[in-house]
C-alpha positions in Angstrom: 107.7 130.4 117.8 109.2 126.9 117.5 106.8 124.2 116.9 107.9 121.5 119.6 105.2 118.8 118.9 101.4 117.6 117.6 99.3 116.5 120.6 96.0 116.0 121.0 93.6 119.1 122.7 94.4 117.3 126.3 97.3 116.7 126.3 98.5 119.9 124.2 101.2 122.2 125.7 102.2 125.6 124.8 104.7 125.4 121.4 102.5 122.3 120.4 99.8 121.9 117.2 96.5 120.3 118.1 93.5 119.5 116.2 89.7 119.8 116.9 87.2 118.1 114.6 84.5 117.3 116.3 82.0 119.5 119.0 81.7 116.8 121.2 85.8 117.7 122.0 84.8 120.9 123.3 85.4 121.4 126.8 88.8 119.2 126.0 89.0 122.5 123.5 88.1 125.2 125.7 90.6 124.4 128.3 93.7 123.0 125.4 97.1 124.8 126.7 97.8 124.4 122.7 99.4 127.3 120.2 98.3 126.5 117.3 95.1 124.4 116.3 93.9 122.7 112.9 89.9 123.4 113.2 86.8 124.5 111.1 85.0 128.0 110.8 82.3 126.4 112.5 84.4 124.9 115.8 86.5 127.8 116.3 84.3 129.5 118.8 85.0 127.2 120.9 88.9 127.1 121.5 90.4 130.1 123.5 91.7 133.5 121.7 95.5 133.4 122.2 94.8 129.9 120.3 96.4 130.7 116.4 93.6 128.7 114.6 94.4 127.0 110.7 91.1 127.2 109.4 90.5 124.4 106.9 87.5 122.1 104.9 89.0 118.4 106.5 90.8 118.7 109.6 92.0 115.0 109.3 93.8 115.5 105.9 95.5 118.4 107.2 96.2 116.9 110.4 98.0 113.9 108.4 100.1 116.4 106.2 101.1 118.3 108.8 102.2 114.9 110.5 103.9 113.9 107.4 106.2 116.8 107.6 107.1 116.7 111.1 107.2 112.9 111.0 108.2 112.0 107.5 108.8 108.6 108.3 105.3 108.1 110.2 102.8 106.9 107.8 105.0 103.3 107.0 106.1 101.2 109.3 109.9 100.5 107.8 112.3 97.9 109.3 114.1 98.4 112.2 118.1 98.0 110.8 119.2 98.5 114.0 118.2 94.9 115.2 121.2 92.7 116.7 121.5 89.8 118.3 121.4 90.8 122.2 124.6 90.7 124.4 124.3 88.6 127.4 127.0 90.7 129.4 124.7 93.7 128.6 121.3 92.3 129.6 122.5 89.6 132.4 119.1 89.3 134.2 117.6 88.9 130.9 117.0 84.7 129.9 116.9 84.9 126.1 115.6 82.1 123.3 117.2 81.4 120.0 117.1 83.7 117.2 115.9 86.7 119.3 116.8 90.1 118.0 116.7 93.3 120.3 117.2 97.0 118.3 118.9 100.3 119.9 118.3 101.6 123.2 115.6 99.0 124.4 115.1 98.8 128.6 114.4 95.7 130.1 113.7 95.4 133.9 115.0 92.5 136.1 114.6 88.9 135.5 112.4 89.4 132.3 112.0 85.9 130.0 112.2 86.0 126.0 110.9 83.2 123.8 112.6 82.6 120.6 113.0 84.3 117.1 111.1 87.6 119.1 112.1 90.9 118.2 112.0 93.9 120.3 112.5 97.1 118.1 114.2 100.3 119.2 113.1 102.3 122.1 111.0 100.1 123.5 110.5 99.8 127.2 109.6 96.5 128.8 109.3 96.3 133.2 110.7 93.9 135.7 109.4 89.8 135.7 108.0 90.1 132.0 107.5 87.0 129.4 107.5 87.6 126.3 106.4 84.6 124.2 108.1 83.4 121.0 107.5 84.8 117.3 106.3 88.3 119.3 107.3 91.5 117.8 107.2 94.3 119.8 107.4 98.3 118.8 106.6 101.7 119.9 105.8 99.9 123.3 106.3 100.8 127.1 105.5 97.8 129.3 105.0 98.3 133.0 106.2 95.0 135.7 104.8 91.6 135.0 103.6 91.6 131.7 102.5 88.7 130.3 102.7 88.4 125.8 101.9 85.2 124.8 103.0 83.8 121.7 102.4 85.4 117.8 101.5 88.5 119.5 102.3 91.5 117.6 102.4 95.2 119.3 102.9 98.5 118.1 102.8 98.8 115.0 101.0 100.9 112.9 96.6 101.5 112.9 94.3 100.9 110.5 94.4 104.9 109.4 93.8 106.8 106.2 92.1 109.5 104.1 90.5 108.6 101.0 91.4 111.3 97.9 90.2 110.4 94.4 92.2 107.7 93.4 95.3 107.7 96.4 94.5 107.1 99.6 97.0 109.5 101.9 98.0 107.0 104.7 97.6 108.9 108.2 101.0 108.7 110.1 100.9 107.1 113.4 103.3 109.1 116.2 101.4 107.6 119.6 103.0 104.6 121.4 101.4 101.5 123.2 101.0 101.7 127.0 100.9 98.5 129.0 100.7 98.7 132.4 101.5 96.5 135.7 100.3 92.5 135.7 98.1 92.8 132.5 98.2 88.9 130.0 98.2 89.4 126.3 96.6 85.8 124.7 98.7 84.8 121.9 97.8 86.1 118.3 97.1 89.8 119.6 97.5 92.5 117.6 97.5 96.0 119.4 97.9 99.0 117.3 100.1 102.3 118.6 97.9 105.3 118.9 97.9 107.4 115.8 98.5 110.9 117.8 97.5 109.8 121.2 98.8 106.4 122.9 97.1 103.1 123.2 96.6 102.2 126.5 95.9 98.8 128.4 95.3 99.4 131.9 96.9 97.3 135.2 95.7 93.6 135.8 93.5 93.3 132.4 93.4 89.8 130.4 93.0 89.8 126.9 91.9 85.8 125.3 93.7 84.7 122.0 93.6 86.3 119.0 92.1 90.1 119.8 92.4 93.2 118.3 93.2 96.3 120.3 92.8 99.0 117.5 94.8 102.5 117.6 94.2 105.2 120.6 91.8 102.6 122.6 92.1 102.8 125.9 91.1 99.8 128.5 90.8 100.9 131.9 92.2 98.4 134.9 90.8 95.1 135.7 
């Protein structure tokens, strides 16, 4: 079969690689709808038998060369050449500052605000009635409808992730996005890290003060 994707056990679906490394996963690793999973000799009880296992010493190191080769291009975060300088006939409810630069395929909803020299790199996703400060640089990012980013914020780019061998560290690619949903304020000076293989999420009507660290696959619930 095709390898479509790497999830985690959850979210998993048939034609996709997971990965199970600890036992307290285990009823997420019972019930996976994953083909193929990266475990040990000692989890492998646990995950279902039409499950192909890859039996392995470090589940983490495999995980990120496995990564590596679906996602070559995962474990750095390289510049974003597709950035331009943002048509106004192509965003017209869109009020943009100087210097802003907006790469391919980004969204924006109605009436949205952006401060000046922000960029907004490719794909990204942002709801009706946001502001976005100035100096922000957004990536990997879906935002839901009145989002607040104040300014120096930085989101999306890649976690604090690695796996120390001998004298190279192998830097763990990051494939998950960040999630921000409906009327939640970032403070200025945040830094939010995309999930590594799972997506950071920041839940509907949450506040975060100046200057915090959301770090890769955290999750913060609403309110």
């Amino acid at each position: 079969f095709v390898v479509k994707d790497v999830k985690p056990l959850k979210l998993a679906k048939e034609g996709d690689i997971t990965f199970f490394d600890n036992a307290k996963y285990k009823a997420e690793a019972v019930s996976t709808k994953a083909s193929v999973c990266i475990t040990t000799n000692k989890l492998k009880i646990f995950l279902p038998k039409r499950v192909v296992l890859i039996l392995v010493k470090n589940v983490l190191y495999e995980l990120a060369v496995v990564l590596k080769k679906i996602y070559p291009d995962a474990d750095i975060d390289y510049p974003d050449f597709s950035l331009k300088i943002p048509s106004k006939k192509k965003y017209k409810s869109v009020k943009f500052g100087n210097n802003v630069l907006i790469g391919r395929d980004v969204k924006f909803g109605k009436n949205c605000i952006i401060g000046s020299n922000t960029i907004i790199e490719h794909n990204v996703k942002i709801g009706n009635g946001c502001i976005i400060g100035s100096n922000v640089i957004l990536k990997n990012s879906i935002l839901g409808n009145d989002v607040v980013i104040q300014d120096n914020s930085k989101i999306g780019q890649k976690g604090f992730g690695f796996i120390p061998v001998k004298n190279k560290n192998i830097k763990f690619p990051h494939i998950g996005k960040v999630i921000i949903e409906d009327n939640v304020e970032i403070g200025s000076g945040c830094t939010i890290d995309r999930g590594s293989v799972d997506d950071t999420q920041i839940g509907k009507n949450t506040y975060l003060d100046n200057q915090v660290h959301i770090a890769h696959n955290v999750k913060i619930g609403s309110n």
